[in-house]
N, C-alpha and C positions, 0 to 999 in steps of 0.2 A: 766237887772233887774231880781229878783229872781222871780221863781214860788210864791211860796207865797206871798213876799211884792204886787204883781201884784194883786195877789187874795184875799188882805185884801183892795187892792185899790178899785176893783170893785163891791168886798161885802159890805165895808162899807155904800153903797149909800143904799143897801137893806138892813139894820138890821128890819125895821119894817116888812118886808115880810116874810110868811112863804106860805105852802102850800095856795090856796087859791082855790076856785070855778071858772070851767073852765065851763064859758056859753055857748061851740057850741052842741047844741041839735043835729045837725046832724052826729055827731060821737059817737058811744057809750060809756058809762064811764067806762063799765068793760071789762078788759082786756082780758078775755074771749069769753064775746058777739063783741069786737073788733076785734080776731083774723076768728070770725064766719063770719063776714061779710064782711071777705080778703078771704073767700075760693079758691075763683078764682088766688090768689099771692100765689107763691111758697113760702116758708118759709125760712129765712134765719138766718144770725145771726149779732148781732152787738158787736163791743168790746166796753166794757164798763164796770170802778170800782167805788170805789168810797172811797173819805179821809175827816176825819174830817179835820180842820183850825186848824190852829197852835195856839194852848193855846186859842182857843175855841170851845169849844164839843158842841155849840149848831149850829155853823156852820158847812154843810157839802156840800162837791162837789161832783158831781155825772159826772165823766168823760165818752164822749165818743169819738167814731172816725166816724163821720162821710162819708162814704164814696160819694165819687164824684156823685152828683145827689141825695142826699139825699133830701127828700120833708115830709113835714107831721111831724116833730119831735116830739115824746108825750114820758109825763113822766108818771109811771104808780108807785101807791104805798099801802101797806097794812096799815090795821089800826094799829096794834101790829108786832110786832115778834113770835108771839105764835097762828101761821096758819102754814099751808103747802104751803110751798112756789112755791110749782111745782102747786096746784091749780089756774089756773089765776083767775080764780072768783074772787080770793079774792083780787084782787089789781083794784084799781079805778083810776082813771086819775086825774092828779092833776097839774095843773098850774103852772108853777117854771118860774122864768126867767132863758134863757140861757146866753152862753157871748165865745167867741172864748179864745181860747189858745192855745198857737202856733202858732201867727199869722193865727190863724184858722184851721190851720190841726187838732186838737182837738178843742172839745169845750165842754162845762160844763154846769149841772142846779145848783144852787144853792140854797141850804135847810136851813131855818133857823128855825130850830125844833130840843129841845132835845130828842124828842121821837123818838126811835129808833122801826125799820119797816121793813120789806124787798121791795125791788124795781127794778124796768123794764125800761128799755129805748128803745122805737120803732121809728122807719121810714120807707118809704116806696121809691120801686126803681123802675124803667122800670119793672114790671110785678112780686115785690118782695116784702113781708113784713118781715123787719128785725125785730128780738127783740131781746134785750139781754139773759143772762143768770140771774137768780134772783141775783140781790144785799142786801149781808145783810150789812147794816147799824149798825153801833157798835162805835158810835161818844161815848158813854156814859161808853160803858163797855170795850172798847180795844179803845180806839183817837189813831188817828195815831199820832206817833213820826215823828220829823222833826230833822233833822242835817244834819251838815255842810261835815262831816269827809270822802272822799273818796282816797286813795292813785291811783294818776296818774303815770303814766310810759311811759315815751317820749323817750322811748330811740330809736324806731322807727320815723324819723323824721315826722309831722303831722299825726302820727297815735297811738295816745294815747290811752293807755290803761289801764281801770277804774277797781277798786278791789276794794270791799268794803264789811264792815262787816253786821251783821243782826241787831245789836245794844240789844241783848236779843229777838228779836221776833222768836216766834218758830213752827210757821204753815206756814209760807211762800211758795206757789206753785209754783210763777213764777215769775219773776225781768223784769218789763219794764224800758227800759234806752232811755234818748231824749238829744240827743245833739242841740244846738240852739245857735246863735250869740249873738251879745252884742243887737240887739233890739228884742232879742225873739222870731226871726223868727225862724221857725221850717227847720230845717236839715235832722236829722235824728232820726228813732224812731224803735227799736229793744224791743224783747223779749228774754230772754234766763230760762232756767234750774239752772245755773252757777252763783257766787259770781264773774264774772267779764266778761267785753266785752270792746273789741277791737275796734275801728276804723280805717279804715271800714273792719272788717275781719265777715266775715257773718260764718264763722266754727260753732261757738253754736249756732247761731241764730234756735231758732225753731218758730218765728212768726214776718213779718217785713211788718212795715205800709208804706217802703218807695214804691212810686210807680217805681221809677225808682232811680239809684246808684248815692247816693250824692255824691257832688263837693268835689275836696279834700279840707281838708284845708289849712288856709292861717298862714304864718307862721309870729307868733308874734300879730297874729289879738286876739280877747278876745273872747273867747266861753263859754257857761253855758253846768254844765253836770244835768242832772238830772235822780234821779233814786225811782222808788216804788216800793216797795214789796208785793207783792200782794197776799193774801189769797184764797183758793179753791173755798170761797163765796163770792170771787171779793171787799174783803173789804182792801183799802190799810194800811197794818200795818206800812209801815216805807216809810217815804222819805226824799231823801239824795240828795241834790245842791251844786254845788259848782260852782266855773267860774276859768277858766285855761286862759293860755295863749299859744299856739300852737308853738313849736318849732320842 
């Protein structure tokens, strides 16, 4: 099933949700006085973008990768767009529901807000507080694009290889690509620089969430490729699905 059809399945339950009041008094709401009262936690980092819904700009998904042992997950966000997004002061913690994708290797909050904001995604590890890099939010004034269109190339047998255009987007920094089976489970999940990647050829890869070298594939089995384009302020301009057949 596609990325999206899956995420207009699980958002639909939440249209009356948006931001709401997180009542635990014992964690602070600013993400500031948050990180002050981690002194003790080395500081790390989390991957995380974030896309509007397809032919809805008031829906938005704020991806991350949680890594193995993640505890604490909080979403943190600005009132406007028109702060300094490196000031954590200015982002408050705000209540979202999450929901797994990728069979969980990833997983998502979900925004039902046309106001567009800058935003943080944190968790905490054995002796670690992650945070992201700020997310700007831009459902209203760049949505991401969704399409189908990737040229595969099997000429390698089970090891296909994805090339695909920018579809007009023109600040693109970096191309994450997820390979996954016909129920979504997650396979394999790559970064590159490059308008295309290989499986499993790790030559461009410059960032890879896999923890250990996925299974090859199976030939004639039904695979999803999926791909986002990703902006320098982690907002994704373009993604591109499709489902192959492995030969």
């Amino acid at each position: 099933m596609k990325l999206n059809a899956i995420l207009f399945i699980l958002i639909s339950s939440l249209l009356f949700f948006s931001c709401s009041e997180d009542n635990d008094i014992t964690t602070p709401r600013n993400l500031e006085e948050y990180i002050n009262a981690n002194t003790n936690r080395e500081l790390d980092e989390v991957i995380a973008c974030a896309a509007s819904e397809d032919n809805n700009t008031s829906l938005t998904n704020i991806f991350y990768y949680p890594i193995e042992g993640a505890t604490e997950i909080k979403y943190f966000e600005t009132e406007s767009t028109d702060v300094d997004e490196k000031d954590f002061s200015n982002y408050r913690r705000e209540l979202l529901t999450s929901s797994d994708v990728f069979g969980g290797k990833l997983e998502k909050f979900s925004r039902s807000d046309s106001e567009e904001a800058w935003c943080i995604v944190t968790f905490l590890t054995n002796g670690k507080l992650h945070k992201s890099n700020p997310i700007r939010l831009k459902n209203e004034t760049s949505s991401t694009i969704w399409e189908e269109e990737v040229t595969i190339d099997q000429t390698e047998s089970t090891m296909p290889k994805f090339t695909w255009s920018e579809f007009g987007t023109t600040d693109n920094a970096i191309f994450f690509q997820v390979i996954s089976d016909e129920d979504d489970e997650f396979i394999s999940g790559t970064y590159t620089y490059d308008n295309y990647f290989q499986f499993y050829d790790t030559s461009n890869v410059v960032l890879n969430i896999n923890t250990v070298t996925p299974e090859n594939l199976v030939v004639d089995n039904t695979y999803s490729f999926t791909l986002m384009a990703v902006s320098e302020d982690n907002w994704v301009n373009l993604v591109i699905q499709n489902q192959f057949t492995a030969q």
